[in-house]
N, C-alpha and C positions, 0 to 999 in steps of 0.2 A: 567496570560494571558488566552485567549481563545484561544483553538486550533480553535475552525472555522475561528478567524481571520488573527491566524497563516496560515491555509492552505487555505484562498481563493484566494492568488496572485499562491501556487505553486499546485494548484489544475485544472489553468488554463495552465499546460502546454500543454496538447493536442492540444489547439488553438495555441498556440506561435509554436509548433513543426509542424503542418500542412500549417500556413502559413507563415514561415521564408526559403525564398528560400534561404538565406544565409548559411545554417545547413541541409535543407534539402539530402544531398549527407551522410551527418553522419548519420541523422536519418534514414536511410535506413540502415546503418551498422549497426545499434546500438534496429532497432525495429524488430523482426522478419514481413517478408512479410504478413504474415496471420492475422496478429497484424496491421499493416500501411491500409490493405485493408479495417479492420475495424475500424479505428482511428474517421474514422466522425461520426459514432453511440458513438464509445467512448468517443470524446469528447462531446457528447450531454448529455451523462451520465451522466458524470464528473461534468457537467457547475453548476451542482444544491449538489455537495457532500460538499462543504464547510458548507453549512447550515444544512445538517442531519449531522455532526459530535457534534452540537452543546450540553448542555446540564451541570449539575450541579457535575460532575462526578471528581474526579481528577485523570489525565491521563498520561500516563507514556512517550505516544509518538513514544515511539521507543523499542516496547515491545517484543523481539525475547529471543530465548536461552540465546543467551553469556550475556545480562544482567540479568538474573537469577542463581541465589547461591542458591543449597541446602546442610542444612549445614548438619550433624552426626543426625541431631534428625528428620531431611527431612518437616522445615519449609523452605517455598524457603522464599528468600529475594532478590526483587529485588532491582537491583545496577544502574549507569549511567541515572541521572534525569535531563541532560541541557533541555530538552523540556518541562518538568513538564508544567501542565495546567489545565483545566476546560472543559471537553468535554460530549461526550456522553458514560455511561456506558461502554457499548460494544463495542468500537474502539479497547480499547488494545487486549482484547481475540481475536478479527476480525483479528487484525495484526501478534498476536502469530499463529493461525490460516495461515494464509500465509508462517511465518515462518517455519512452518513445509512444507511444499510444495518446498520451499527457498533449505528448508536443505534435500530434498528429500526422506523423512520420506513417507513411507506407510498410509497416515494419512484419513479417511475419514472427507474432511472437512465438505462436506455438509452434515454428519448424525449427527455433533458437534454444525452445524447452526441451523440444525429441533428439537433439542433435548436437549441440554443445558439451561438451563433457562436464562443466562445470555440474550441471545437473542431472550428470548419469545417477542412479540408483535413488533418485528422489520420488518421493509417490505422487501421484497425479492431486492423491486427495491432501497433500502436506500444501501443495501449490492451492490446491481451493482454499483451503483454511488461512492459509497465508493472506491471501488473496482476500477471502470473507471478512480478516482482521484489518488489515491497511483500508479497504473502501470504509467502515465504519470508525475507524481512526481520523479520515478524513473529512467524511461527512462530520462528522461529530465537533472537530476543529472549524468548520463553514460555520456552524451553528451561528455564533456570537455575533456584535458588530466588529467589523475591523480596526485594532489597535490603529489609534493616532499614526500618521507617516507612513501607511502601509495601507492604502486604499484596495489595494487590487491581492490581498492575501487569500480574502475568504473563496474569490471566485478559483483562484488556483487552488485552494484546498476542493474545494468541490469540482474543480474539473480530476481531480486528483482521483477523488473517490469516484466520481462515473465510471472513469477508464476502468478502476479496480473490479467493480460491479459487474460494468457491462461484458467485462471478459471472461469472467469468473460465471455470469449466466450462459456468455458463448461459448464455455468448455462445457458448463453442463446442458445443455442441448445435444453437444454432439456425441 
């Protein structure tokens, strides 16, 4: 499958969270305020990131630590591929990249984005939209209660979306 087609229904969550008065009391709980007051630029980001994830690439989807094994000889191996797909190069390093942020790692993202070649020729504004896409993908997965066996899912989906957000407002700041 294509991840762009995969994520253009949940790429549009920012619309569906800013105008679902029925959620909107959660989404307050669940978005920091600094995050909701930007949600309308955000989702204008967003609206165009399904189509730059696109590309010839095969992608992992859900590219953090805990699906990475390194073994004795320190080849990593990544594990957990229900997502597998066809995207753009740079999505998974983009998302590991968050993951560090996630797991509150000391990590300079943005000297990894100007300086890695993975993400040479990538535009700053494909990175926000990416970026405005994933935090309301996550926010939006907080929303609910948490399925049976999995207590602690919603708050990692929303620690998930802050990181996205709050880096995504730190880029545009500067």
């Amino acid at each position: 499958p294509r991840i762009a087609e995969d994520l253009r229904g949940e790429f549009g969550a920012w619309d569906r969270m800013l105008t679902d008065d029925a959620t909107a009391a959660r989404v307050a709980e669940v978005v920091p305020p600094q995050v909701l007051d930007a949600g309308p630029a955000i989702a204008r980001a967003a609206s165009q990131a399904a189509a730059l994830v696109d590309g010839e690439h095969l992608v992992h989807a859900d590219c953090r630590a805990d699906n990475l094994l390194v073994d004795g000889g320190g080849l990593v191996w990544v594990v957990d591929w229900p997502w597998a797909s066809m995207g753009a190069h740079w999505l998974d390093p983009l998302t590991y990249l968050l993951d560090t942020l996630v797991r509150g790692e000391d990590a300079d993202v943005e000297h990894h984005l100007a300086t890695h070649p993975v993400f040479a020729g990538v535009p700053a504004d494909t990175i926000d939209a990416v970026l405005a896409g994933l935090a309301g993908l996550f926010f939006e997965h907080a929303l609910p209660p948490a399925p049976p066996n999995m207590p602690t899912i919603r708050d990692f989906q929303r620690r998930e979306g802050v990181a996205a957000a709050e880096w995504l407002l730190r880029r545009w700041a500067d």
